[in-house]
KENU-976458 format. One record per residue (C-alpha): residue number from 1; residue in one letter; x, y, z. Coordinates in steps of 0.05 Angstrom, whole numbers, plus 5000, padded with zeros to 4 digits. Each point is the difference from the previous one (the first is absolute). Layout:
BEGIN
<rec num="NUM" residu="A" east="X" north="Y" up="Z"/>
...
***
This chain:
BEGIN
<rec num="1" residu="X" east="4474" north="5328" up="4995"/>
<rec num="2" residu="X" east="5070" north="5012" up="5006"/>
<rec num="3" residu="X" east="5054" north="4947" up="5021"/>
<rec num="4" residu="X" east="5022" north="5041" up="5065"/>
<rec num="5" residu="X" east="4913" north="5000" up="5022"/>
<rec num="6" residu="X" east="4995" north="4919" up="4977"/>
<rec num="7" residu="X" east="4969" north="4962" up="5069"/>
<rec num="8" residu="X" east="5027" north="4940" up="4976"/>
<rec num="9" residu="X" east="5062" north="4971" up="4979"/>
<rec num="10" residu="X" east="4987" north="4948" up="4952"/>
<rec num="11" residu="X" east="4978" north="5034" up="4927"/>
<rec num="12" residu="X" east="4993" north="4977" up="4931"/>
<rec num="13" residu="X" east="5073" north="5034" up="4984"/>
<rec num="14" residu="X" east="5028" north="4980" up="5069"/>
<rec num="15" residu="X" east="4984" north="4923" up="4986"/>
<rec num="16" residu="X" east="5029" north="5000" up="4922"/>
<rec num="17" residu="X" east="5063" north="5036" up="5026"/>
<rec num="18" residu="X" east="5004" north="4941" up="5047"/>
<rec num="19" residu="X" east="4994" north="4955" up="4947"/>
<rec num="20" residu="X" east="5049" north="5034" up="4956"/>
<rec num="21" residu="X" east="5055" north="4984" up="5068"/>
<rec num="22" residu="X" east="4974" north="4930" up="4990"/>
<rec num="23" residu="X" east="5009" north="4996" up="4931"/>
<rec num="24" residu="X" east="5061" north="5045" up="4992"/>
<rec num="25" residu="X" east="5044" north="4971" up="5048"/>
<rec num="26" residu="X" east="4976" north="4923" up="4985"/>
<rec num="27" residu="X" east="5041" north="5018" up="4941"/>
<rec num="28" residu="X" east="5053" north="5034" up="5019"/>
<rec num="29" residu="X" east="5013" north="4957" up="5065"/>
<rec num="30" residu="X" east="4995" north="4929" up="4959"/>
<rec num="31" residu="X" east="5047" north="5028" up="4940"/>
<rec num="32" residu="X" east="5048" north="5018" up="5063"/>
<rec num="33" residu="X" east="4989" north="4940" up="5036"/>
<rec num="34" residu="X" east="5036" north="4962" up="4943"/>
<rec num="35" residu="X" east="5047" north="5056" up="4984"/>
<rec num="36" residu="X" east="5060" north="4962" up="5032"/>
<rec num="37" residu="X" east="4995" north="4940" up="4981"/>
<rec num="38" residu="X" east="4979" north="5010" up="4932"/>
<rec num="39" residu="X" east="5061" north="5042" up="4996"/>
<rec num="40" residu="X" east="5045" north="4950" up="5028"/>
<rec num="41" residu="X" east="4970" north="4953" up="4949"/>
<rec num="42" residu="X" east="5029" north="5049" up="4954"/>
<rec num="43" residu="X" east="5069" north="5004" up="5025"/>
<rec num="44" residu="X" east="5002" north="5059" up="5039"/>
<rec num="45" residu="X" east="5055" north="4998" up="5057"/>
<rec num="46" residu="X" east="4965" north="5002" up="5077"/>
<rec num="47" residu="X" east="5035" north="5059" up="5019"/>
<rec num="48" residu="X" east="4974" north="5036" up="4934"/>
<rec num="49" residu="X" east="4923" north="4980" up="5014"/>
<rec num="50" residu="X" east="4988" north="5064" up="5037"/>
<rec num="51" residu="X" east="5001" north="5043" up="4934"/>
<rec num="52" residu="X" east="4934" north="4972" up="4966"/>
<rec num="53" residu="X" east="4955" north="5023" up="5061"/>
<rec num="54" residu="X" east="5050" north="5071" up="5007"/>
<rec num="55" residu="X" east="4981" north="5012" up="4932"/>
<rec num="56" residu="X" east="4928" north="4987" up="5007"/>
<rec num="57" residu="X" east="4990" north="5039" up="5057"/>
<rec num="58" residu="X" east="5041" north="5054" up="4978"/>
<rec num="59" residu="X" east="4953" north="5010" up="4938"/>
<rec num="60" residu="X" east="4945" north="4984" up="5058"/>
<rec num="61" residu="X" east="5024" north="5070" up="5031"/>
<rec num="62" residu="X" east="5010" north="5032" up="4953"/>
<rec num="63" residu="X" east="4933" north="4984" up="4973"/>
<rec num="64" residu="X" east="4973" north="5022" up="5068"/>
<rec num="65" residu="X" east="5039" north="5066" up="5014"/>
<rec num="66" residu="X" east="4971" north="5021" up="4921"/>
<rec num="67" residu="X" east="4930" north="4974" up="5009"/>
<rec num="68" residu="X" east="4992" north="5031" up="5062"/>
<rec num="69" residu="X" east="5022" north="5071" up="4966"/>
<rec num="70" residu="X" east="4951" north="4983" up="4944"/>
<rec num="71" residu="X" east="4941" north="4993" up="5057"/>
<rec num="72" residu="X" east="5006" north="5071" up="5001"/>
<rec num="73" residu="X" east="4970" north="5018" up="4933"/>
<rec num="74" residu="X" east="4969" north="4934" up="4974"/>
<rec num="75" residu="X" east="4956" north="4949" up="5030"/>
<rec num="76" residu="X" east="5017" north="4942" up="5033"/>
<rec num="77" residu="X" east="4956" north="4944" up="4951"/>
<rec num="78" residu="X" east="5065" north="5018" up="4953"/>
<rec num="79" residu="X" east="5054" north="4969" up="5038"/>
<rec num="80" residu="X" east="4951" north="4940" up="5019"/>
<rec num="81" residu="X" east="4994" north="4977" up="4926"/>
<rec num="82" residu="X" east="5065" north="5017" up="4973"/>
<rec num="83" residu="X" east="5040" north="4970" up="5060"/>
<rec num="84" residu="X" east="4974" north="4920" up="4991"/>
<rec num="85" residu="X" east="5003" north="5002" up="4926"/>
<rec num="86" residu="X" east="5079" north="5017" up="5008"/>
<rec num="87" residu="X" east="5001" north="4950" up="5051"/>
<rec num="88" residu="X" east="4968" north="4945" up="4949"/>
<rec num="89" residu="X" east="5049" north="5019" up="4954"/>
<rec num="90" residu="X" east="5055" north="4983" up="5034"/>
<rec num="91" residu="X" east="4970" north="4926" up="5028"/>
<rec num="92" residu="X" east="5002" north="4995" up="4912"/>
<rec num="93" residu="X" east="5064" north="5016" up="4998"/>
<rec num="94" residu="X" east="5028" north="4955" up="5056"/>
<rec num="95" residu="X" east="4957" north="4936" up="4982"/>
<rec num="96" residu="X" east="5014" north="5000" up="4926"/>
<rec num="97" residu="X" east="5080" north="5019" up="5000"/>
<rec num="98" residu="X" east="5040" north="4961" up="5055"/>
<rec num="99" residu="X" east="5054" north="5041" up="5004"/>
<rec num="100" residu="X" east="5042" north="5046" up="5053"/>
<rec num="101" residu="X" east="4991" north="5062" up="4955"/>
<rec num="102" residu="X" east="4925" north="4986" up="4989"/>
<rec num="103" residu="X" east="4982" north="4988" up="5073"/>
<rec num="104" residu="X" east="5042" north="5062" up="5018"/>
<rec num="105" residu="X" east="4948" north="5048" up="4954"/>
<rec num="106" residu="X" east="4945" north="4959" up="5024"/>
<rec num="107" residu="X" east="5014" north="5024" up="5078"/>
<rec num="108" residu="X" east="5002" north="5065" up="4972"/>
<rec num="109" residu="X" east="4937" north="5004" up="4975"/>
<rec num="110" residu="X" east="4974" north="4966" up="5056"/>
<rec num="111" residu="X" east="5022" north="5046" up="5048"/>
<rec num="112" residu="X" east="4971" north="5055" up="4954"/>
<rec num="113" residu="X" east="4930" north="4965" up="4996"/>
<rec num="114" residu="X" east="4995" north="4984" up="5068"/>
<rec num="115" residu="X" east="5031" north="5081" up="5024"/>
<rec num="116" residu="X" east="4946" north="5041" up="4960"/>
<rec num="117" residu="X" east="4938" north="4952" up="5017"/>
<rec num="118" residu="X" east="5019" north="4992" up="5075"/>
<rec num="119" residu="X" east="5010" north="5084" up="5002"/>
<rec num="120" residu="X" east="4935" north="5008" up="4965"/>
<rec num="121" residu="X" east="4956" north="4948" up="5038"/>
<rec num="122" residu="X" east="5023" north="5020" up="5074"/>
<rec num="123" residu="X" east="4991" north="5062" up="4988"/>
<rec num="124" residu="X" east="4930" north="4995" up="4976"/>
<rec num="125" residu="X" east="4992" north="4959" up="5066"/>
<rec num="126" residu="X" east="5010" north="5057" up="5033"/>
<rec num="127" residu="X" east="4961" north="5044" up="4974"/>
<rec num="128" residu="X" east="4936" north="4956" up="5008"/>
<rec num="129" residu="X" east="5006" north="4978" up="5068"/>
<rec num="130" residu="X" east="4976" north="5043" up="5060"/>
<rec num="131" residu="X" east="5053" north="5045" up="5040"/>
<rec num="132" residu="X" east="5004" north="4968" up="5062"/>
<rec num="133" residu="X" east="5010" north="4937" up="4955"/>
<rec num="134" residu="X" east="5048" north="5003" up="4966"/>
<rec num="135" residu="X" east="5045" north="4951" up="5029"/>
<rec num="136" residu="X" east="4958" north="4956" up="5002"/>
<rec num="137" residu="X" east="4984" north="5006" up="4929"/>
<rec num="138" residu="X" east="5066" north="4999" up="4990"/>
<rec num="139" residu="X" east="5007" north="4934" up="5026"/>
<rec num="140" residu="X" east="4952" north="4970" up="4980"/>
<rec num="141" residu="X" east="5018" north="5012" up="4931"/>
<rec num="142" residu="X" east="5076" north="4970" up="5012"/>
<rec num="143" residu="X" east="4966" north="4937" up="5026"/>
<rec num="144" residu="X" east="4983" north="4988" up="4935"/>
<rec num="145" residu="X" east="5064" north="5015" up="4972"/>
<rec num="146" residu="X" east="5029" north="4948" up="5048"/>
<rec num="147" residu="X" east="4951" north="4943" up="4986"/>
<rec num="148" residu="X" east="5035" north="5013" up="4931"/>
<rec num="149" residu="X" east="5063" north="4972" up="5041"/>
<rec num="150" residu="X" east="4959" north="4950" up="5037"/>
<rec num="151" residu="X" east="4982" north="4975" up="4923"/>
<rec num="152" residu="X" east="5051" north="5026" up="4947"/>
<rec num="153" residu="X" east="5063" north="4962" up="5028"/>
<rec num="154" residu="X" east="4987" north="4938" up="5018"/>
<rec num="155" residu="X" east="4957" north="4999" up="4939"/>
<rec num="156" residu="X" east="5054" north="5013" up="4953"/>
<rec num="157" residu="X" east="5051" north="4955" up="5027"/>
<rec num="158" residu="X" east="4955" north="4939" up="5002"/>
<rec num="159" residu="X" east="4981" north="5023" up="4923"/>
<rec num="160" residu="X" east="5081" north="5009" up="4980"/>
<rec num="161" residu="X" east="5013" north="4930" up="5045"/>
<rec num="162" residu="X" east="4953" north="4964" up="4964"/>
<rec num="163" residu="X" east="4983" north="5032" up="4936"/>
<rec num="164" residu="X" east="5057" north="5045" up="4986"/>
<rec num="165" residu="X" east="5008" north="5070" up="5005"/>
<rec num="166" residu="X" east="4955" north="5021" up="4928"/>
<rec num="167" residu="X" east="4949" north="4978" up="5060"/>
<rec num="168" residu="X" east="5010" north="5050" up="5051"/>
<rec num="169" residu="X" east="5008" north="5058" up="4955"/>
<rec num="170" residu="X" east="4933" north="4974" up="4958"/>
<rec num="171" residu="X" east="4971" north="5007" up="5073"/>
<rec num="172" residu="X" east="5031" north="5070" up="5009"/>
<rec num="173" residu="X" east="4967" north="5016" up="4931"/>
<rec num="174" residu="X" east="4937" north="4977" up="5023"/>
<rec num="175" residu="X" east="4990" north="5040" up="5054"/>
<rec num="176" residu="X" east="5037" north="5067" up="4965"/>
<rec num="177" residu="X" east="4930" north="4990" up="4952"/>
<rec num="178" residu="X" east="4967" north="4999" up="5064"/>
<rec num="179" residu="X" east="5027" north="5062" up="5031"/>
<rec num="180" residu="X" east="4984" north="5041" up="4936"/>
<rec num="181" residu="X" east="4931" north="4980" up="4985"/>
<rec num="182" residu="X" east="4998" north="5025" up="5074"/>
<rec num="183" residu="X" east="5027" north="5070" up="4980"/>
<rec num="184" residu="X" east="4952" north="5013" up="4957"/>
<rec num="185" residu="X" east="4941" north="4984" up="5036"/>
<rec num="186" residu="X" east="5029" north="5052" up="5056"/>
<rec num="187" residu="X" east="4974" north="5072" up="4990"/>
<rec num="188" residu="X" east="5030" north="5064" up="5030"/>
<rec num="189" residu="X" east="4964" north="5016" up="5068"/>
<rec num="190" residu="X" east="4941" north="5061" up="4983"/>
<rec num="191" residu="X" east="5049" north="5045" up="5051"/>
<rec num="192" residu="X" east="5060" north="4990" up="4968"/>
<rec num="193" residu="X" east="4966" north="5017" up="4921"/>
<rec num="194" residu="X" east="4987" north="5072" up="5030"/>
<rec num="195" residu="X" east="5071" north="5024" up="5021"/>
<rec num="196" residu="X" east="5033" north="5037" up="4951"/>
<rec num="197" residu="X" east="5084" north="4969" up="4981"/>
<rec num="198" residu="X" east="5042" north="5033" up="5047"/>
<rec num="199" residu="X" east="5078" north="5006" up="5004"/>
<rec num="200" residu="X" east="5016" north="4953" up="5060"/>
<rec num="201" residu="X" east="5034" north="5040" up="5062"/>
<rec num="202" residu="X" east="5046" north="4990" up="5050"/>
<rec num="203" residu="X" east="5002" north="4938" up="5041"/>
<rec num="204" residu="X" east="4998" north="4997" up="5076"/>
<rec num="205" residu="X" east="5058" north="4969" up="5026"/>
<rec num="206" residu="X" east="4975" north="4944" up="5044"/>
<rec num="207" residu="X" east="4975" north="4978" up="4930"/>
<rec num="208" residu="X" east="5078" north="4982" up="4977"/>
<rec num="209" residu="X" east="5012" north="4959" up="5075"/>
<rec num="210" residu="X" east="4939" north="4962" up="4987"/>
<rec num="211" residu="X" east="5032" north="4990" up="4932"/>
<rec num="212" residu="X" east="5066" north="4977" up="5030"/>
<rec num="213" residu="X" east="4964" north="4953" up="5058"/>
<rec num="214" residu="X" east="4960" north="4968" up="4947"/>
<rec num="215" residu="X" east="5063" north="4984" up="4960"/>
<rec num="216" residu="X" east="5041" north="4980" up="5062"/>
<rec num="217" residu="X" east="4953" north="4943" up="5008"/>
<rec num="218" residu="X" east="4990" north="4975" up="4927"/>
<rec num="219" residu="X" east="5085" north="4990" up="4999"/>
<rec num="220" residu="X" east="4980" north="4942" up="5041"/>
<rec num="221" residu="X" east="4950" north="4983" up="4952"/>
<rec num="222" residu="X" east="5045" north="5004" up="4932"/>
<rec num="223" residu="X" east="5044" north="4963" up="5044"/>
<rec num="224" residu="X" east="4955" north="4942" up="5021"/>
<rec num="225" residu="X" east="4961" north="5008" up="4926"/>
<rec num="226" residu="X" east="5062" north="4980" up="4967"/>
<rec num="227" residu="X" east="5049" north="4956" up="5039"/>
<rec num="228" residu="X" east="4941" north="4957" up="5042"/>
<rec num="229" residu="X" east="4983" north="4957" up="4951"/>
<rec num="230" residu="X" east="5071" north="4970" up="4978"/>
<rec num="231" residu="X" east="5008" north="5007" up="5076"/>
<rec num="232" residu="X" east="4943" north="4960" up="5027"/>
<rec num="233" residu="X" east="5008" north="4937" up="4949"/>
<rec num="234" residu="X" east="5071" north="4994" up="5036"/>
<rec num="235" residu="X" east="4956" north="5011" up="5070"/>
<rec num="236" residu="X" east="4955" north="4939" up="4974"/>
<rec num="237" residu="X" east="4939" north="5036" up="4971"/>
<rec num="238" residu="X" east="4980" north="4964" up="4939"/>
<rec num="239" residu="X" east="4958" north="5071" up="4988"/>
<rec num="240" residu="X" east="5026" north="5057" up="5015"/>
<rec num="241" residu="X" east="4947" north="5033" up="4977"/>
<rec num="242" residu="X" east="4962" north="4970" up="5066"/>
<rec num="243" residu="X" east="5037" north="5053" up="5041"/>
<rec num="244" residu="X" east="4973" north="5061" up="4970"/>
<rec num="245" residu="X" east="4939" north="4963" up="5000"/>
<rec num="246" residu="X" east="5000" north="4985" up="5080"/>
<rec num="247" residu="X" east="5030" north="5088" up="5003"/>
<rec num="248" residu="X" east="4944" north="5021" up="4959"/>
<rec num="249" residu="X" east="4950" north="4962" up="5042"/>
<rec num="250" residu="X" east="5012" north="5046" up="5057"/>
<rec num="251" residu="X" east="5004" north="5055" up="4953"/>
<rec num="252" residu="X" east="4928" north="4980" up="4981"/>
<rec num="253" residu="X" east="4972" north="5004" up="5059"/>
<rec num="254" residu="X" east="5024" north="5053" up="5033"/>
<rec num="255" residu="X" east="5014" north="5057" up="4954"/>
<rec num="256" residu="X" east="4941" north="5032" up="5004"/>
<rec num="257" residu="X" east="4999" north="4999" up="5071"/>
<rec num="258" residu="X" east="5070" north="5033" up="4998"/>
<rec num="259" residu="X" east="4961" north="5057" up="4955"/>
<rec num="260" residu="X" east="4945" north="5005" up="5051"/>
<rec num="261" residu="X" east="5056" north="5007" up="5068"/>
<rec num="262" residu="X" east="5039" north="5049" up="4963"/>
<rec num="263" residu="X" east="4932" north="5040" up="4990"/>
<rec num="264" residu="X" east="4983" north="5000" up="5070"/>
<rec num="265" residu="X" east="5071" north="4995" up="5042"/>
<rec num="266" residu="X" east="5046" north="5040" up="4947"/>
<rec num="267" residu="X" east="5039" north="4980" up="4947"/>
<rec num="268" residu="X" east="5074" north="5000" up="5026"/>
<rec num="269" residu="X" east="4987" north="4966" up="5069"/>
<rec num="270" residu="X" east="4969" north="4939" up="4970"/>
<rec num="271" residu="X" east="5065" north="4994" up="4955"/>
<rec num="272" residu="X" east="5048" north="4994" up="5042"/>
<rec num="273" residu="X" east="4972" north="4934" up="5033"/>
<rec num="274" residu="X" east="4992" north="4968" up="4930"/>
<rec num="275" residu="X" east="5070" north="5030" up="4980"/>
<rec num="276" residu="X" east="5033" north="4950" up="5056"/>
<rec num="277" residu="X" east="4958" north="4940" up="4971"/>
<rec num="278" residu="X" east="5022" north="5007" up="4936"/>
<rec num="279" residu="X" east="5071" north="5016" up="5024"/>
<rec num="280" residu="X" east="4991" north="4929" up="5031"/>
<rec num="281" residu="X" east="4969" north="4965" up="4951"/>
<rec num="282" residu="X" east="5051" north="5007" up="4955"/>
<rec num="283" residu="X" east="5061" north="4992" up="5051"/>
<rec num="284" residu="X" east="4969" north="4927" up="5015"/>
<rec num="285" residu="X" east="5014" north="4979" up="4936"/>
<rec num="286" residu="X" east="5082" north="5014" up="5020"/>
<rec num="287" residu="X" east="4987" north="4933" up="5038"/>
<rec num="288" residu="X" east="4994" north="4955" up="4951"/>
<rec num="289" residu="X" east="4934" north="4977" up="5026"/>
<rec num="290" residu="X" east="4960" north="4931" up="4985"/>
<rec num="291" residu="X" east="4940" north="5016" up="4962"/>
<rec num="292" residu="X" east="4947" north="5015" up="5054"/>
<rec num="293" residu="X" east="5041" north="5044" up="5026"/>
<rec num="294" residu="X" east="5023" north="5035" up="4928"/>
<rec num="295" residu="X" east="4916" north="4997" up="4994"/>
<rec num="296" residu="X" east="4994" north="5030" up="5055"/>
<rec num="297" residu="X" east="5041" north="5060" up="4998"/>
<rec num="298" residu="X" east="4957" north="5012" up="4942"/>
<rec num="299" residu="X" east="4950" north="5016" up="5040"/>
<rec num="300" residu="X" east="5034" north="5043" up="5042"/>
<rec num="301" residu="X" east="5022" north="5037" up="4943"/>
<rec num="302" residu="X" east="4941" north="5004" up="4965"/>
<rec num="303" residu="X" east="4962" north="5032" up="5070"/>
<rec num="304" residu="X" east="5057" north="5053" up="5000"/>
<rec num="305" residu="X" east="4988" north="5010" up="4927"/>
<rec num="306" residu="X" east="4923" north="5009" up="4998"/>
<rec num="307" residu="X" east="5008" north="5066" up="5036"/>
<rec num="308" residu="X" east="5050" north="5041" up="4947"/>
<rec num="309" residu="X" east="4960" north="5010" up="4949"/>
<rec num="310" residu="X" east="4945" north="5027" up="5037"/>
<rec num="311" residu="X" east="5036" north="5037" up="5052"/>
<rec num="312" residu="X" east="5049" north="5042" up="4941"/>
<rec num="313" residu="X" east="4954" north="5013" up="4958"/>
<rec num="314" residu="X" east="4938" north="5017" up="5033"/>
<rec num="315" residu="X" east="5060" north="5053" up="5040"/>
<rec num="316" residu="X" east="5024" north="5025" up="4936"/>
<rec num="317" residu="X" east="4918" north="5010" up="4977"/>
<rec num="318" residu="X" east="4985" north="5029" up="5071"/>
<rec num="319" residu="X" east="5053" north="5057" up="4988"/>
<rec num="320" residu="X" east="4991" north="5003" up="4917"/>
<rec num="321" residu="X" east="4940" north="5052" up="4967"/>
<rec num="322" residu="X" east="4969" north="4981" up="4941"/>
<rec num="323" residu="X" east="5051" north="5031" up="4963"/>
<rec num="324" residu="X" east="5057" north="4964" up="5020"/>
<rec num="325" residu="X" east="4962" north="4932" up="5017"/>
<rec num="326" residu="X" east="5016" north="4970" up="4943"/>
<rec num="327" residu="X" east="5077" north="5013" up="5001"/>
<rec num="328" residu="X" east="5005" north="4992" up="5077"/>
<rec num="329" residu="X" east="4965" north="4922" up="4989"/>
<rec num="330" residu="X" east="5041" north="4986" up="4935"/>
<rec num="331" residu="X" east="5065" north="5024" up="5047"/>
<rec num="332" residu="X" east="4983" north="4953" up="5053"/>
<rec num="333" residu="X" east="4977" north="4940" up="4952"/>
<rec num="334" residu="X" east="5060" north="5022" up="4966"/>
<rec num="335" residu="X" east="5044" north="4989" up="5056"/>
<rec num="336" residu="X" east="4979" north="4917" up="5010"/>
<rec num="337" residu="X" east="5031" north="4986" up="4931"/>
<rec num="338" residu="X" east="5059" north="5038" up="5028"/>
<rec num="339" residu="X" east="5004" north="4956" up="5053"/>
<rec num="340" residu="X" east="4986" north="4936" up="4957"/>
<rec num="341" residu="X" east="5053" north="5015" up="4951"/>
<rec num="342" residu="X" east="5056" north="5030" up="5040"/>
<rec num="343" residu="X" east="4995" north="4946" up="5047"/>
<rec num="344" residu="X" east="4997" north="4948" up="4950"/>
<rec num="345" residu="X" east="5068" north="5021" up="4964"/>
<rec num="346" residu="X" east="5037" north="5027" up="5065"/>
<rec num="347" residu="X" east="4974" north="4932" up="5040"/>
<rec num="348" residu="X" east="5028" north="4968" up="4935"/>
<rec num="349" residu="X" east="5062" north="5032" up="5014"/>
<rec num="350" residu="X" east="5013" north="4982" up="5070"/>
<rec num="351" residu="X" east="4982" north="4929" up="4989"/>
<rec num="352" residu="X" east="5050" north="4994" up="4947"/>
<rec num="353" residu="X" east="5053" north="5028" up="5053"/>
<rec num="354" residu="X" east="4975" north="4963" up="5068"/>
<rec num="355" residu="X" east="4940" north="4948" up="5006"/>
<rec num="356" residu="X" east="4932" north="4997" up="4999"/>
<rec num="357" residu="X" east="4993" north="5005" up="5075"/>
<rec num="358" residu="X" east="5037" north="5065" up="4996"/>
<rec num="359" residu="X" east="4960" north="5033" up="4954"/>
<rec num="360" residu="X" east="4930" north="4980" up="5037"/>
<rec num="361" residu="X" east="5027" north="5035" up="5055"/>
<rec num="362" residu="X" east="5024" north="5067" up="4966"/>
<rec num="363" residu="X" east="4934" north="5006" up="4963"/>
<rec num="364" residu="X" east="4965" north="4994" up="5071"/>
<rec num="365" residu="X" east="5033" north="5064" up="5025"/>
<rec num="366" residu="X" east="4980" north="5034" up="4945"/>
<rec num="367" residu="X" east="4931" north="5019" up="5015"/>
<rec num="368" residu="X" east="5013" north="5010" up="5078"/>
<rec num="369" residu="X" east="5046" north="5066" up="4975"/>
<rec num="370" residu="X" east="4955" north="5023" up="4953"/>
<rec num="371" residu="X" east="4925" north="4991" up="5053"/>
<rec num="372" residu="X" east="5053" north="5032" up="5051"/>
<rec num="373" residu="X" east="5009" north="5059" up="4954"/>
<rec num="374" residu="X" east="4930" north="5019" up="4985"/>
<rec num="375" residu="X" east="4974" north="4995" up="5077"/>
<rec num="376" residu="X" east="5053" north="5056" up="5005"/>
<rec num="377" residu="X" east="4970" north="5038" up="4943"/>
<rec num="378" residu="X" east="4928" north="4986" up="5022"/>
<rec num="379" residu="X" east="5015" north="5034" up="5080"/>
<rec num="380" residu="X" east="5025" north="5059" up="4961"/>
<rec num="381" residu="X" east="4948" north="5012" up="4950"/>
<rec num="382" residu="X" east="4946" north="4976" up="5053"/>
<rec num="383" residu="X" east="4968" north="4954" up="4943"/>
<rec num="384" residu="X" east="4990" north="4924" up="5007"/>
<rec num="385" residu="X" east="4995" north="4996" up="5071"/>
<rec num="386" residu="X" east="4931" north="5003" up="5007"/>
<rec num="387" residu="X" east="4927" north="4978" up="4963"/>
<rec num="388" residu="X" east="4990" north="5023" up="4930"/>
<rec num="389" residu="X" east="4987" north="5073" up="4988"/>
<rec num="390" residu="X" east="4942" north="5022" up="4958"/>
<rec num="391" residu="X" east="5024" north="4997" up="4920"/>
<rec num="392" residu="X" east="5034" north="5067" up="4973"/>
***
């Protein structure tokens, strides 16, 4: 039976690529958790903080954009089992040499671990779930990526607070073992082991605004990812971990019900709601609010958030063939370490020139351009606007 026939959603390789998100991102997600203030530890300079999560997710997209290429003539079990063993590698690297230069490499291999087994395991998501599923699939699959932020932060500071940081990159280690004894128990879907390696065509060009909308909202991310937590301890949050946790709760819950809307209403017109809570979860932070209200625009955030992944990607699937699947997902996953890392270091920029308030309120503009731009593209390419077409 073939993936595009399957009556159901959940499947033996559906539910290990969910636990690869789990496992993958646990990893990734504590490691970056701790990033900053490990690195402070260090003596790195505030303003220069930006540059260890720009590196990793530069090597994350790059990792991405080339998997996704790869998907073309290989299968997809290879990027699942080399990805977490890089990733392991570099959670050695950082716990057993504190240093600047060490933790630097360590982000980049990181961000390559993390690029080739995301690319590998979302597309294989794809592939098994039924058509008119997809976002849902989708979704459900990046719910488990964010109970990795639910866990991986808070997690790792309370390790580094109270053990040190060898702690929270033993943890990252941990579940890096995790995420590739996963990969290997994941086999390439029957369909896929009878298409012969093709060159990858040309891309449809609502799949490069889905791209840009997808990294318009993670600047807010890189931004909030790396200058919350020095942020919220001034606020009065002993954890700062605690607000990703309380953003990833509402993540949690509704991200899979973001997949199933954009299914059934169309992808574009369910993003530009979430778009304006994001927008406005981040601006409240401009306020220098107490800490049920810095909690709660968490959770305004995170219900923005839950509908991105979903919504860009299952558009840039709905317009992709199999040909050009995997490059069209690794272009849009591609696109979110764009985001992370370009606003991480240009965030880092404007807070060194202005103030903290400033620069939560430049990074909330940021995805309202960028939404703005592809509801443009979507009325002229007629895509987006409506329920999920049949696969390609």
């Amino acid at each position: 039976m073939t993936a595009a026939l399957a009556p159901r959603l959940w499947s033996r390789a559906f539910a290990l690529a969910c636990l690869l998100s789990l496992t993958i991102w646990t990893a990734a997600y504590t490691f970056l958790g701790v990033l900053a203030l490990h690195a402070l530890a260090l003596g790195v300079p505030e303003t220069a903080l930006g540059l260890f999560p720009a590196a990793s997710t530069a090597c994350g997209l790059a990792a991405q954009l080339g998997g996704g290429r790869l998907l073309a003539r290989g299968p997809r079990t290879r990027l699942v089992r080399v990805g977490p063993a890089l990733l392991a590698a570099g959670a050695l690297l950082a716990g057993a040499v504190p240093s600047p230069v060490a933790l630097f490499l360590a982000c980049l291999l990181l961000g390559s671990g993390y690029g080739l087994a995301q690319t590998g395991a979302v597309v294989l998501t794809t592939e098994v779930a039924p058509p008119a599923r997809r976002g849902e699939a989708i979704g459900i699959y990046g719910t488990f990526t964010t109970l990795a932020v639910l866990v991986g932060p808070p997690t790792g500071v309370a390790l580094l607070q109270g053990s040190g940081s060898g702690a929270a990159f033993a943890l990252t280690l941990a579940m890096a073992a995790a995420a590739l004894a996963t990969g290997w128990a994941l086999r390439e879907p029957p369909a896929r082991a009878t298409v012969p390696p093709q060159a990858p065509a040309r891309l449809h060009p609502l799949v490069y605004f889905a791209a840009l909308t997808l990294a318009g909202m993670s600047v807010t991310w890189g931004t909030v990812l790396t200058f919350l937590p020095a942020y919220a301890l001034g606020l009065g949050l002993a954890n700062p971990g605690l607000y990703f946790s309380a953003q990833a709760l509402a993540v949690v819950a509704l991200r899979a019900l973001m997949g199933r809307l954009s299914d059934r209403l169309g992808r574009v017109r369910l993003l530009l709601p979430a778009t304006l809570l994001v927008a406005a979860g981040v601006a409240a932070l401009a306020l220098h609010p107490p800490v049920w209200l810095l909690l709660l625009s968490a959770l305004v955030y995170g219900i923005g958030y839950a509908a991105f992944h979903p919504t860009t990607i299952g558009l840039a699937d709905d317009v992709s063939t199999p040909t050009t699947r995997g490059t069209a997902l690794g272009l849009v996953g591609g696109a979110f370490s764009v985001g992370v890392g370009s606003g991480a270091v240009t965030m880092g920029w404007v807070l060194g020139h202005s103030s903290y308030e400033t620069m939560f309120l430049i990074a909330a503009s940021v995805p309202l351009g960028t939404t703005a731009a592809l509801a443009l593209a979507a009325r002229r390419y007629g895509c987006g606007l409506s329920p999920a077409p049949p696969r390609r």
